[in-house]
Structure formats: C-alpha cells, structure tokens
PDB file of N, CA, C, O and CB in Angstrom:
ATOM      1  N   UNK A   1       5.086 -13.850  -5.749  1.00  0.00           N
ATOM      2  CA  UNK A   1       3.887 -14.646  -5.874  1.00  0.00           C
ATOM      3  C   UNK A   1       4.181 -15.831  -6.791  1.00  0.00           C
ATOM      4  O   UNK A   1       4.688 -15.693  -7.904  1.00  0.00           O
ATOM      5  CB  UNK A   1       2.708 -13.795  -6.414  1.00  0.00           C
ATOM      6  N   UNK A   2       3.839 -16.985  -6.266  1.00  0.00           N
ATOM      7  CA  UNK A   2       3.983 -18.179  -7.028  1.00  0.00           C
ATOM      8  C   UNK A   2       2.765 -18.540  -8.094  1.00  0.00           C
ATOM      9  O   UNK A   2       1.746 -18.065  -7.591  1.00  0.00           O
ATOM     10  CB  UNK A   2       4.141 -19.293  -6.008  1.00  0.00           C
ATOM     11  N   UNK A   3       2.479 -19.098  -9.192  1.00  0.00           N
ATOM     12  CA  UNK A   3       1.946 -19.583 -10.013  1.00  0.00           C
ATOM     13  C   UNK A   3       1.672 -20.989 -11.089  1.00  0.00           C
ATOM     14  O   UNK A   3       2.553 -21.581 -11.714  1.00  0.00           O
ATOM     15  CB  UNK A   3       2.160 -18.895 -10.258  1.00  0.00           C
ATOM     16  N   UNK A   4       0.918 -21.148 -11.086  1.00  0.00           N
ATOM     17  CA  UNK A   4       0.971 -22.407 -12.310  1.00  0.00           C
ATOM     18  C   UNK A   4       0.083 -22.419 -13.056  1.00  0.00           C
ATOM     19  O   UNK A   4      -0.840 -23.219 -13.205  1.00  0.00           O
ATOM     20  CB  UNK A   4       0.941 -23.772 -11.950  1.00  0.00           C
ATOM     21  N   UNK A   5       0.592 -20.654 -14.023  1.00  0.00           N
ATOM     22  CA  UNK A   5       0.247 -20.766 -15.191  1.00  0.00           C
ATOM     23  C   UNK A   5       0.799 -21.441 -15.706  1.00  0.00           C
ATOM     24  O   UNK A   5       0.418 -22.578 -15.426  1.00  0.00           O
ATOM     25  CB  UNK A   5       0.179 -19.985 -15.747  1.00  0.00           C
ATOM     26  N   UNK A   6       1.357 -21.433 -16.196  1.00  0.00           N
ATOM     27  CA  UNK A   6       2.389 -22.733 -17.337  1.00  0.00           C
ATOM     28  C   UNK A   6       1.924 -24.219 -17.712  1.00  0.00           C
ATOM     29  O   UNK A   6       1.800 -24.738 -18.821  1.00  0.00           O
ATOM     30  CB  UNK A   6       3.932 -23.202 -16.537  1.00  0.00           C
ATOM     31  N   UNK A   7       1.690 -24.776 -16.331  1.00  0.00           N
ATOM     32  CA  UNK A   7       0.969 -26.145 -16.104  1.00  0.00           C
ATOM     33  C   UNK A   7      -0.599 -26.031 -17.080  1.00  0.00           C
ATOM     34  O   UNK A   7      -0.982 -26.789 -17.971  1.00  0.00           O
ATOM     35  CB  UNK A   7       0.643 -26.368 -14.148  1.00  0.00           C
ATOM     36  N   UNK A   8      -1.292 -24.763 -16.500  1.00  0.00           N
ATOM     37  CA  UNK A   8      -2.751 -24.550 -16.750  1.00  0.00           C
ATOM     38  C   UNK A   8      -2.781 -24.311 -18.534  1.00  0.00           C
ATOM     39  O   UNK A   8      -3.570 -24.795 -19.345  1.00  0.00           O
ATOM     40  CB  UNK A   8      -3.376 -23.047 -15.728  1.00  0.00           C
ATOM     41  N   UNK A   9      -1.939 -23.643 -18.701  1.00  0.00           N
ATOM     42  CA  UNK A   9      -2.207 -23.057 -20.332  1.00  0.00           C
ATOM     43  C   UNK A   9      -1.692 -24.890 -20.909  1.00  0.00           C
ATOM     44  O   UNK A   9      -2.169 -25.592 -21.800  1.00  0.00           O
ATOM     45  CB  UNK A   9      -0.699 -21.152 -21.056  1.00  0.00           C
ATOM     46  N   UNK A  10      -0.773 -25.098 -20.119  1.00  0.00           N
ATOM     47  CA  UNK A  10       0.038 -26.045 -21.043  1.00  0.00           C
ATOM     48  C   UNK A  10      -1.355 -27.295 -21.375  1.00  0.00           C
ATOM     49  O   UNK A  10      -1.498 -27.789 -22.494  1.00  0.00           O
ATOM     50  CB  UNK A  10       1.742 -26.815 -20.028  1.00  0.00           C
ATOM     51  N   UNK A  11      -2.200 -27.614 -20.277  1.00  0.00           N
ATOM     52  CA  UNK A  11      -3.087 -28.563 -20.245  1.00  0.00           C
ATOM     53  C   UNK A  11      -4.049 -28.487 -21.123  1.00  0.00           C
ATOM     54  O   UNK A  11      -4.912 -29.356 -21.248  1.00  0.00           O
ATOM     55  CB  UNK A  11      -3.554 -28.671 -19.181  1.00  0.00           C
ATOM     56  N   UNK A  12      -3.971 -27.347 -21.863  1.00  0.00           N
ATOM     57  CA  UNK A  12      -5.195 -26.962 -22.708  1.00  0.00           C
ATOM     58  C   UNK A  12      -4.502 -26.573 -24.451  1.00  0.00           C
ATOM     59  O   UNK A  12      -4.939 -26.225 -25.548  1.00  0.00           O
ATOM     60  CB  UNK A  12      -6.066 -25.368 -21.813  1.00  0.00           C
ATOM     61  N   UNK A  13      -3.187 -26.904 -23.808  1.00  0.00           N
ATOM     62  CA  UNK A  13      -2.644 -26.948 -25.571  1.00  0.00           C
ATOM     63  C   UNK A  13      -2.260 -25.709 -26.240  1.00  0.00           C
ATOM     64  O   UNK A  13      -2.011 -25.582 -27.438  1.00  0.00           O
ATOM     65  CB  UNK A  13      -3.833 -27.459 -26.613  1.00  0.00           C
ATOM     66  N   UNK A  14      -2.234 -24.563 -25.086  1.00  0.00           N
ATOM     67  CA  UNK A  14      -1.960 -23.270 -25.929  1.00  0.00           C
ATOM     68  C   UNK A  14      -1.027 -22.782 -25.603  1.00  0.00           C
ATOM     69  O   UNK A  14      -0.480 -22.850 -24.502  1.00  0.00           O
ATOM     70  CB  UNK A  14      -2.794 -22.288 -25.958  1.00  0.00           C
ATOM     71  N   UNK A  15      -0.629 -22.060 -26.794  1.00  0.00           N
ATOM     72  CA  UNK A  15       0.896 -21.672 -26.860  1.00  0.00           C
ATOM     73  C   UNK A  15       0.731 -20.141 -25.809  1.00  0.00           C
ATOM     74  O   UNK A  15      -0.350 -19.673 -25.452  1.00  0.00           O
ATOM     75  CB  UNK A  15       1.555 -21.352 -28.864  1.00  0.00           C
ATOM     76  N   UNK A  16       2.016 -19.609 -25.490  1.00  0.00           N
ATOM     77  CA  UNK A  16       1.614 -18.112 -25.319  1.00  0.00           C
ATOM     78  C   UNK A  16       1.338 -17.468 -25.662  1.00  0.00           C
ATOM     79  O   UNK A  16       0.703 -16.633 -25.018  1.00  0.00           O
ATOM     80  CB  UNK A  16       1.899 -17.501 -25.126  1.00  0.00           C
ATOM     81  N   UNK A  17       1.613 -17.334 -27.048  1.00  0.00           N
ATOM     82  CA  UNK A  17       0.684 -16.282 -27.607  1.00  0.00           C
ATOM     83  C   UNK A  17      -0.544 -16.370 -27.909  1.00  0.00           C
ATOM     84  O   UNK A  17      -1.139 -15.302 -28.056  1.00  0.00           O
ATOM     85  CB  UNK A  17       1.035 -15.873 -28.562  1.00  0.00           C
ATOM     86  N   UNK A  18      -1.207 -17.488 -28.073  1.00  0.00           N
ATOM     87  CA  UNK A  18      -2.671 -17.855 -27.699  1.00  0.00           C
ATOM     88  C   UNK A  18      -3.039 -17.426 -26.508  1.00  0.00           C
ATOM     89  O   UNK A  18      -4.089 -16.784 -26.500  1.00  0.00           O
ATOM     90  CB  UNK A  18      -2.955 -19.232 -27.685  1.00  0.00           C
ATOM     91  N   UNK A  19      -2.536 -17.569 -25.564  1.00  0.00           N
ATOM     92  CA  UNK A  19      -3.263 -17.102 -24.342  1.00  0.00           C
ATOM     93  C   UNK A  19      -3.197 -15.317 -24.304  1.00  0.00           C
ATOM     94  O   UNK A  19      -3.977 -14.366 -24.348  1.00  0.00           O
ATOM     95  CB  UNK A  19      -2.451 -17.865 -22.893  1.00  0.00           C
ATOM     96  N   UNK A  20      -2.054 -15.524 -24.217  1.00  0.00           N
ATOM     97  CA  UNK A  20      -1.981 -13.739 -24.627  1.00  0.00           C
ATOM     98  C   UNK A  20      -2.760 -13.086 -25.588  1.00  0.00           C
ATOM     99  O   UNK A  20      -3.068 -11.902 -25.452  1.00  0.00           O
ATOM    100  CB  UNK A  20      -0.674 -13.304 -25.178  1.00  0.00           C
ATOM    101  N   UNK A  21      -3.266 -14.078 -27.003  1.00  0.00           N
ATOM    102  CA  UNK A  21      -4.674 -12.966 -27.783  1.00  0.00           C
ATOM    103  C   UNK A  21      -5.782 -13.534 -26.810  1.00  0.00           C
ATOM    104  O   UNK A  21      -6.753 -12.779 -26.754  1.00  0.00           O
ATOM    105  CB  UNK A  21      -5.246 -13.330 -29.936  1.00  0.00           C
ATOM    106  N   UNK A  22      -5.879 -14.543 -26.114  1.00  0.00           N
ATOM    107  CA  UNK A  22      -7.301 -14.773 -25.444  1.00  0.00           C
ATOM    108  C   UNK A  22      -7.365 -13.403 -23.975  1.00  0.00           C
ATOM    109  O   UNK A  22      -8.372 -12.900 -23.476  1.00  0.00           O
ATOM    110  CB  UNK A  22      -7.343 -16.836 -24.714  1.00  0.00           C
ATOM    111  N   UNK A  23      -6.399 -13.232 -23.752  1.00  0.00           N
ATOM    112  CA  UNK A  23      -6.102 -12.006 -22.437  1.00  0.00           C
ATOM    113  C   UNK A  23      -6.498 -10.938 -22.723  1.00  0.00           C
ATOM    114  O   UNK A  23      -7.123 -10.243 -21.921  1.00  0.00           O
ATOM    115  CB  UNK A  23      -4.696 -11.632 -22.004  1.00  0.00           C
ATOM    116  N   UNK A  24      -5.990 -10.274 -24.932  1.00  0.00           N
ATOM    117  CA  UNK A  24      -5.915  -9.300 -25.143  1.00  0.00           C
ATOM    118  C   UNK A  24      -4.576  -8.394 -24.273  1.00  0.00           C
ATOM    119  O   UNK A  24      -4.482  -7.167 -24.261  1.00  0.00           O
ATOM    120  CB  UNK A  24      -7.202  -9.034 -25.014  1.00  0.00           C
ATOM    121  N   UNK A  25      -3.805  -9.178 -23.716  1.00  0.00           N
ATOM    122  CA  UNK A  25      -2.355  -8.945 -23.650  1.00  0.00           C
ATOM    123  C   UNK A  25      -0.521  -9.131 -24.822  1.00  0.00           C
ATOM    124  O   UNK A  25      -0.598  -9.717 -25.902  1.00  0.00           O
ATOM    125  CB  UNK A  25      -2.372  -9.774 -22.574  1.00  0.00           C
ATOM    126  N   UNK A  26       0.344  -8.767 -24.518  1.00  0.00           N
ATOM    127  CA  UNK A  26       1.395  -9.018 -25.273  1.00  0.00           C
ATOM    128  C   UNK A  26       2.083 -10.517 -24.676  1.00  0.00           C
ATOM    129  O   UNK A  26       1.971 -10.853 -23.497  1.00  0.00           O
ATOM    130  CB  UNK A  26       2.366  -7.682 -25.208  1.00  0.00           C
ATOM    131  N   UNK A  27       2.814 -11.345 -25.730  1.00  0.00           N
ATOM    132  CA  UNK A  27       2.959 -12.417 -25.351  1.00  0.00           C
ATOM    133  C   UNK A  27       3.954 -12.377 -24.092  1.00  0.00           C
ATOM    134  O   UNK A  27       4.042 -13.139 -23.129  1.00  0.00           O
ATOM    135  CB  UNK A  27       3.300 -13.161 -26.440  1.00  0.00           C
ATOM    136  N   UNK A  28       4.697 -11.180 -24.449  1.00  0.00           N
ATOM    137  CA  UNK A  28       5.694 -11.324 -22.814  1.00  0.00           C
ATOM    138  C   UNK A  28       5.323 -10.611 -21.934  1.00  0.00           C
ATOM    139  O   UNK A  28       6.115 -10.323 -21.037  1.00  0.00           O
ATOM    140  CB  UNK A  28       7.214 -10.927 -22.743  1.00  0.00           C
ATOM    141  N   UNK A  29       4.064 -10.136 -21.930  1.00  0.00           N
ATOM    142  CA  UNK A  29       3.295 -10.169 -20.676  1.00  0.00           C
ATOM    143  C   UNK A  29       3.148 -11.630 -19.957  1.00  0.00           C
ATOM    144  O   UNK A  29       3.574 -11.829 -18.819  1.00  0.00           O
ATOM    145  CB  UNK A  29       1.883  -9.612 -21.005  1.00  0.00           C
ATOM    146  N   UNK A  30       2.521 -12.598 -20.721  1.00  0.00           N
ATOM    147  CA  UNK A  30       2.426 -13.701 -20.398  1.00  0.00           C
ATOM    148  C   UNK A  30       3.730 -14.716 -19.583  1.00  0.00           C
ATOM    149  O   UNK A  30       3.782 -15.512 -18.646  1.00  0.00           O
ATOM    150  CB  UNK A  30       2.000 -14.068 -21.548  1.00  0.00           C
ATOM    151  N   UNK A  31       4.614 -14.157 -20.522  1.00  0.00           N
ATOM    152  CA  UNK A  31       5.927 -14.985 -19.951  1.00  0.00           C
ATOM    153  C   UNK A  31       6.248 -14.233 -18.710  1.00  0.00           C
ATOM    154  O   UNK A  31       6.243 -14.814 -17.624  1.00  0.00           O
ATOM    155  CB  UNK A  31       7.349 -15.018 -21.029  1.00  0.00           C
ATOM    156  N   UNK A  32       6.517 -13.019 -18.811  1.00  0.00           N
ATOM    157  CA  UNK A  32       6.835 -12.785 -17.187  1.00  0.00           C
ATOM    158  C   UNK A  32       6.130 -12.886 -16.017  1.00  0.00           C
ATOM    159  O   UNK A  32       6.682 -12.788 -14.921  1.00  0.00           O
ATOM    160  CB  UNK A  32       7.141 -11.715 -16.974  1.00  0.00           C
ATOM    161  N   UNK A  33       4.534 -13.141 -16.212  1.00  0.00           N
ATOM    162  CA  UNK A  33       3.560 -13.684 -15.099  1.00  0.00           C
ATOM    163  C   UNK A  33       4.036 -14.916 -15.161  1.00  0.00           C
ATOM    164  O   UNK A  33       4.532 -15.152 -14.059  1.00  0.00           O
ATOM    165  CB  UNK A  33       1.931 -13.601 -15.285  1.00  0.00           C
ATOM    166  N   UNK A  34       4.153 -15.860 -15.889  1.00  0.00           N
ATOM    167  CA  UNK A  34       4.882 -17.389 -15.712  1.00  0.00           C
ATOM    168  C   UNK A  34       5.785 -17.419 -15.303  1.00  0.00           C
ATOM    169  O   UNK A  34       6.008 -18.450 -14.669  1.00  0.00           O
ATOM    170  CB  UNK A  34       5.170 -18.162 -16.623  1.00  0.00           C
ATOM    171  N   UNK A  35       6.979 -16.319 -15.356  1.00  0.00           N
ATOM    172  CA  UNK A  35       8.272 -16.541 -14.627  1.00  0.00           C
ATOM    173  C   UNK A  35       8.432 -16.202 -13.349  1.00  0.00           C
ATOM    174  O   UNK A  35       9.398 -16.459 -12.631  1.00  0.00           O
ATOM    175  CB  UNK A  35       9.228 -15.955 -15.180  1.00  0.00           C
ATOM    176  N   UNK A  36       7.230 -15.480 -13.021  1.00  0.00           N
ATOM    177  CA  UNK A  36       7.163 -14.791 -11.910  1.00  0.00           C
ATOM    178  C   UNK A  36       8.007 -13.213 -11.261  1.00  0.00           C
ATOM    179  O   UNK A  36       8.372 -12.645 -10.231  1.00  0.00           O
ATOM    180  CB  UNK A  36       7.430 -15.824 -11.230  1.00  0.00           C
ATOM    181  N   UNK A  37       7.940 -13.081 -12.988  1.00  0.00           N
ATOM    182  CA  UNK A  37       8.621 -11.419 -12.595  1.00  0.00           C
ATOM    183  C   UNK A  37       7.654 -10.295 -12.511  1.00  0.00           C
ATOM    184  O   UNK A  37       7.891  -9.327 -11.788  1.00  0.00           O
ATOM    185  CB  UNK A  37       9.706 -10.829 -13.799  1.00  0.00           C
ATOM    186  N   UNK A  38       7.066 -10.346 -12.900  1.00  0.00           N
ATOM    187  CA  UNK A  38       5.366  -9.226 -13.472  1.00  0.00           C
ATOM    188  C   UNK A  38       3.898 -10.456 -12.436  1.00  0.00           C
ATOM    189  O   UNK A  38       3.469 -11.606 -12.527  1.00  0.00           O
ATOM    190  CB  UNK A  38       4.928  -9.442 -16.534  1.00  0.00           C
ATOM    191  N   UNK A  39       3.702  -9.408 -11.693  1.00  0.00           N
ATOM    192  CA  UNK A  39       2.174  -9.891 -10.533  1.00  0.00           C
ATOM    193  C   UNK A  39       1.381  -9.084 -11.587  1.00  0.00           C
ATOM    194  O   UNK A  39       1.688  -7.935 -11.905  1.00  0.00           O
ATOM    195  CB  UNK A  39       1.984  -9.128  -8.362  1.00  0.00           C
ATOM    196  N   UNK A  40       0.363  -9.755 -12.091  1.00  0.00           N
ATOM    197  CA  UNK A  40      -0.879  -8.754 -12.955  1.00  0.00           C
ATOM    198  C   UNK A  40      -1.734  -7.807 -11.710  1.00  0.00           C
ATOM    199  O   UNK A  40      -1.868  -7.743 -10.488  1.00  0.00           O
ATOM    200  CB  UNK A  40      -2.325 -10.029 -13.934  1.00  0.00           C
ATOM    201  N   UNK A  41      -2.166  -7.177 -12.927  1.00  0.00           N
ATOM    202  CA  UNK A  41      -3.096  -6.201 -11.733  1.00  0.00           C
ATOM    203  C   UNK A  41      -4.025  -7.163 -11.320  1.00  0.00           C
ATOM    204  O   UNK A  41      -4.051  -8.263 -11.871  1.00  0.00           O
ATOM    205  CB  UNK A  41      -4.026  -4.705 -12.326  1.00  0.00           C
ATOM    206  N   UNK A  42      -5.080  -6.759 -10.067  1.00  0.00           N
ATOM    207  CA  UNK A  42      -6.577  -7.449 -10.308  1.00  0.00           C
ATOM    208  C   UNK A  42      -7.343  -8.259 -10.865  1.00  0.00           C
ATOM    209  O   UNK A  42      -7.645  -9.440 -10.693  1.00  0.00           O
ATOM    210  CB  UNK A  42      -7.122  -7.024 -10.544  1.00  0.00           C
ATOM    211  N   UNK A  43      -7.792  -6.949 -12.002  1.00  0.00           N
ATOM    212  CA  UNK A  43      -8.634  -7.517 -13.520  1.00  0.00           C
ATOM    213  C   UNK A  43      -8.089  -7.894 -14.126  1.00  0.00           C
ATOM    214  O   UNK A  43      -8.740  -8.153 -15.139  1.00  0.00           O
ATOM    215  CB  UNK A  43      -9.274  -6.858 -14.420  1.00  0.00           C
ATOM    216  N   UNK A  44      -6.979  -8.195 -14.221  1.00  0.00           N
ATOM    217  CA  UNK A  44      -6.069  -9.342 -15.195  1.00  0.00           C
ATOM    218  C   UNK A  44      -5.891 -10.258 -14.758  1.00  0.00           C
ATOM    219  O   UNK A  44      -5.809 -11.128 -15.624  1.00  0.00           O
ATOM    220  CB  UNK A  44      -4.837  -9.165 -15.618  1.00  0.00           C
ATOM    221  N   UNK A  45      -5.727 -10.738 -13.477  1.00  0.00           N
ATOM    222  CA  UNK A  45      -6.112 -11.885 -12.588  1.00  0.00           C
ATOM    223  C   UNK A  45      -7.147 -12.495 -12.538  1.00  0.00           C
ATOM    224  O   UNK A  45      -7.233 -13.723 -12.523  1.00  0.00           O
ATOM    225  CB  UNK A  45      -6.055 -11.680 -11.554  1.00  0.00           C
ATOM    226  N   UNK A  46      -7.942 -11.813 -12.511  1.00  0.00           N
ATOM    227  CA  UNK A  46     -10.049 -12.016 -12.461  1.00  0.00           C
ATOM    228  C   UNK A  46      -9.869 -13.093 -14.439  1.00  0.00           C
ATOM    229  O   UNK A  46      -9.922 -14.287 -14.735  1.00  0.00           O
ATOM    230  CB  UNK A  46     -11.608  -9.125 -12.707  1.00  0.00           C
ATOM    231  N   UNK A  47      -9.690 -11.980 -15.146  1.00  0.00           N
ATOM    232  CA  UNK A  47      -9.522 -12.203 -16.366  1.00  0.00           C
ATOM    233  C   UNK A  47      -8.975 -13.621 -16.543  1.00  0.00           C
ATOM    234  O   UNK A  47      -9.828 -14.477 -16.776  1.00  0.00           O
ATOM    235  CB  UNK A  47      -8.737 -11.193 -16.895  1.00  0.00           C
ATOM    236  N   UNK A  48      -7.804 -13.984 -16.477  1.00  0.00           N
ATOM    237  CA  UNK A  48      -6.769 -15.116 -16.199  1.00  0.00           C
ATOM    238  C   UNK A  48      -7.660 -16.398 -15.853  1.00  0.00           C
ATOM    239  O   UNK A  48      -7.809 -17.431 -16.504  1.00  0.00           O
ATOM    240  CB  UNK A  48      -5.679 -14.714 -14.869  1.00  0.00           C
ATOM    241  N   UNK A  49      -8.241 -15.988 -14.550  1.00  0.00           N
ATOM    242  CA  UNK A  49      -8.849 -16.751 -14.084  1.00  0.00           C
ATOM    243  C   UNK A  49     -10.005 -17.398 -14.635  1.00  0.00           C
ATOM    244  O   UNK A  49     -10.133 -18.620 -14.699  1.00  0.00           O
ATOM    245  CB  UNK A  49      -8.991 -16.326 -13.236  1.00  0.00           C
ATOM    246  N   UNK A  50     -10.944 -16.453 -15.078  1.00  0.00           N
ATOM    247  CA  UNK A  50     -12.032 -16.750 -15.938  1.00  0.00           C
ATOM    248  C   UNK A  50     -11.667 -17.629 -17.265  1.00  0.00           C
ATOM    249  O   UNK A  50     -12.315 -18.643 -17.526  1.00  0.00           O
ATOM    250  CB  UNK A  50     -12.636 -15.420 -16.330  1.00  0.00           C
ATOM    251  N   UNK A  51     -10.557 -17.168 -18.114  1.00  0.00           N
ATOM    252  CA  UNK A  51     -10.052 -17.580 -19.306  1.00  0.00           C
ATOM    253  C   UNK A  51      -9.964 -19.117 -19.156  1.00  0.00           C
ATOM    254  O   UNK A  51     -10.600 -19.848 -19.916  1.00  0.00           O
ATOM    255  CB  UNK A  51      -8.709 -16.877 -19.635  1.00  0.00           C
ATOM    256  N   UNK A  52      -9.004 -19.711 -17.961  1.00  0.00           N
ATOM    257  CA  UNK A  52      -8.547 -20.767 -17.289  1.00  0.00           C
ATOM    258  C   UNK A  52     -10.256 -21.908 -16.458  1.00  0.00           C
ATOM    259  O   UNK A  52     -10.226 -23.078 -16.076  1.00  0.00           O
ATOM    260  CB  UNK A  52      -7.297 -19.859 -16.001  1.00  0.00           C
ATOM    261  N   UNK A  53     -11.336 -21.045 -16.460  1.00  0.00           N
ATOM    262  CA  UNK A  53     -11.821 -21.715 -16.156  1.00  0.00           C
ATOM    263  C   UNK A  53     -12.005 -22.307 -14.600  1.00  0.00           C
ATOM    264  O   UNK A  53     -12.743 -23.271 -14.393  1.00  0.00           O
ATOM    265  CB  UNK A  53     -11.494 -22.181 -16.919  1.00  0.00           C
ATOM    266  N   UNK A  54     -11.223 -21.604 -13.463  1.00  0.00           N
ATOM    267  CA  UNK A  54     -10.899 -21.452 -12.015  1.00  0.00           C
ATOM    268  C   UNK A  54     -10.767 -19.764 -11.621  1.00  0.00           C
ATOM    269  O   UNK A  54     -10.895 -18.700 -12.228  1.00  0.00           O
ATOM    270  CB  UNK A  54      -9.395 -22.315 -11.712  1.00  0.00           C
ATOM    271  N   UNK A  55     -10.455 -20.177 -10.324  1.00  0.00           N
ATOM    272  CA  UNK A  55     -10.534 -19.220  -9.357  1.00  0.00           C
ATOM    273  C   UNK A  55      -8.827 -18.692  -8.947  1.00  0.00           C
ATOM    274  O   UNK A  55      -7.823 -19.405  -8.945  1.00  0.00           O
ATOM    275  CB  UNK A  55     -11.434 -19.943  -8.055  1.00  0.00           C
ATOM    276  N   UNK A  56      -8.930 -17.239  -8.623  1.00  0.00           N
ATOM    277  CA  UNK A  56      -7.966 -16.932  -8.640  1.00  0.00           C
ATOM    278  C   UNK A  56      -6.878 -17.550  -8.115  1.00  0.00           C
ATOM    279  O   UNK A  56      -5.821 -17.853  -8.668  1.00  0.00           O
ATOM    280  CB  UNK A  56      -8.095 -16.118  -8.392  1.00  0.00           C
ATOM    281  N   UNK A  57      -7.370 -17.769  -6.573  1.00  0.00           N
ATOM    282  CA  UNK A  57      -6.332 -18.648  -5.742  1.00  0.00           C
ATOM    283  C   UNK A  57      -5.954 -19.999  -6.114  1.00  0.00           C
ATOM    284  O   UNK A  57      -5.007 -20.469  -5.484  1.00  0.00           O
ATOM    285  CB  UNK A  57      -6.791 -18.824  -4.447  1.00  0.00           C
ATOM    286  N   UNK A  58      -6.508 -20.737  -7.024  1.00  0.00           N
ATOM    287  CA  UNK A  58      -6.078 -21.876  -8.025  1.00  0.00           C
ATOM    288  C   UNK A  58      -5.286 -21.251  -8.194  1.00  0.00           C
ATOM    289  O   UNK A  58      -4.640 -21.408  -7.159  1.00  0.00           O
ATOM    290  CB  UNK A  58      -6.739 -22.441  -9.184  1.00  0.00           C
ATOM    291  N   UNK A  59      -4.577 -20.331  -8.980  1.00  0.00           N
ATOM    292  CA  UNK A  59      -3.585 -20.649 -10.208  1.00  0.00           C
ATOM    293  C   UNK A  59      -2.545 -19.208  -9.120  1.00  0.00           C
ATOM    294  O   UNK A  59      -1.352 -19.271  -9.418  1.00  0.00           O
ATOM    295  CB  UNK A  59      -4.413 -20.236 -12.517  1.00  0.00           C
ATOM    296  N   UNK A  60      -2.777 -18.338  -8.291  1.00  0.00           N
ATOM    297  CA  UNK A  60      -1.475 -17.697  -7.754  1.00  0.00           C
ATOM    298  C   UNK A  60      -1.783 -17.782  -6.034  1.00  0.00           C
ATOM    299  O   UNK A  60      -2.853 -17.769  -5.425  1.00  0.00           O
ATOM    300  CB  UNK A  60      -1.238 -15.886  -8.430  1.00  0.00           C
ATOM    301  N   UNK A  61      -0.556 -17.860  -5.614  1.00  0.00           N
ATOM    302  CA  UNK A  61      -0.720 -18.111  -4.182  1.00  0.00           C
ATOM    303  C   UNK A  61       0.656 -17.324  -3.958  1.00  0.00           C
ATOM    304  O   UNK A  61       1.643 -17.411  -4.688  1.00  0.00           O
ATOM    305  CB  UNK A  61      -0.869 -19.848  -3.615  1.00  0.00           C
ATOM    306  N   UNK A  62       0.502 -16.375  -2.563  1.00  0.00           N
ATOM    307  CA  UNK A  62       2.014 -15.510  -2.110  1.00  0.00           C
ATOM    308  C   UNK A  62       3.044 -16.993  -1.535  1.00  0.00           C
ATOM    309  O   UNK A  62       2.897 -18.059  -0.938  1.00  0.00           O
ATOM    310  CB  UNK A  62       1.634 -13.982  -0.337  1.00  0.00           C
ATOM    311  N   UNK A  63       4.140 -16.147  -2.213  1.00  0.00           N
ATOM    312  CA  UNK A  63       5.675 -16.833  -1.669  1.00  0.00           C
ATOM    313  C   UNK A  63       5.701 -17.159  -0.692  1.00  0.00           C
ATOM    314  O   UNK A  63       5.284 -16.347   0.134  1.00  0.00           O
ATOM    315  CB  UNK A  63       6.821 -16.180  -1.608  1.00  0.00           C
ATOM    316  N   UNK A  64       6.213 -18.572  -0.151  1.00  0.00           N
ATOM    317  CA  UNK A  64       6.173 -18.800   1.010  1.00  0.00           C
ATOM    318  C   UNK A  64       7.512 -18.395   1.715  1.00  0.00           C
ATOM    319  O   UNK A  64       8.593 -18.304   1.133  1.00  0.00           O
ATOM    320  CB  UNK A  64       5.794 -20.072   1.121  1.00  0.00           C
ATOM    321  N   UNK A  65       7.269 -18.137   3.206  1.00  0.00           N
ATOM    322  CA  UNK A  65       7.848 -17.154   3.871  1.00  0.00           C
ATOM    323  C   UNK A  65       7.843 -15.738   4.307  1.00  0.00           C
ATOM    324  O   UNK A  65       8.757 -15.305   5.010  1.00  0.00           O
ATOM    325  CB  UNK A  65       8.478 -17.212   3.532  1.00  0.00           C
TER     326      UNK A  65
END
C-alpha cells in the first residue's frame, strides 16, 4: 500500500514523534507506515485520517499492479 504520510505530517510541521503522541502510537510505528512496511489496522487509519484532517483514501491507496 502506497502513502503520503510524510508529505501530510511534513505540511503541518510535525515531527514523528508528534504525530505518533497525537496517534497515541510509538514513533516507529509511524516510520514504518511512512516507509511502507507496517499497513495500520482500520482504526488507526480512521484515526490517521481524522488527525490529518482527510479521508482515508487521501493519504493510502493499494500498489499499483
């Protein structure tokens, strides 16, 4: 699954570990959803999303192919 968290957090000035206490996650939780190694569950998506201010499919869309 592709993403642009990185872009989104970055536009708003916060570091990862800011986003990660706004998640109530660990900061390398955060990094491996940005690297695209770790897909969050659901409600951490929902969550993400809300935090960010958009909708899920804004910020992750499946790999193309």
């Amino acid at each position: 699954m592709r993403n642009d968290l990185v872009e989104r957090r970055a536009a708003r000035g916060w570091s990862q570990a800011e986003l990660a206490q706004r998640l109530g996650v660990s900061r390398q939780t955060v990094i491996s959803i940005e690297r695209g190694r770790f897909d969050p569950s659901l409600p951490l998506a929902f969550l993400i999303a809300h935090t960010l201010g958009c909708a899920i499919e804004d910020i992750f869309a499946p790999d193309a192919g």
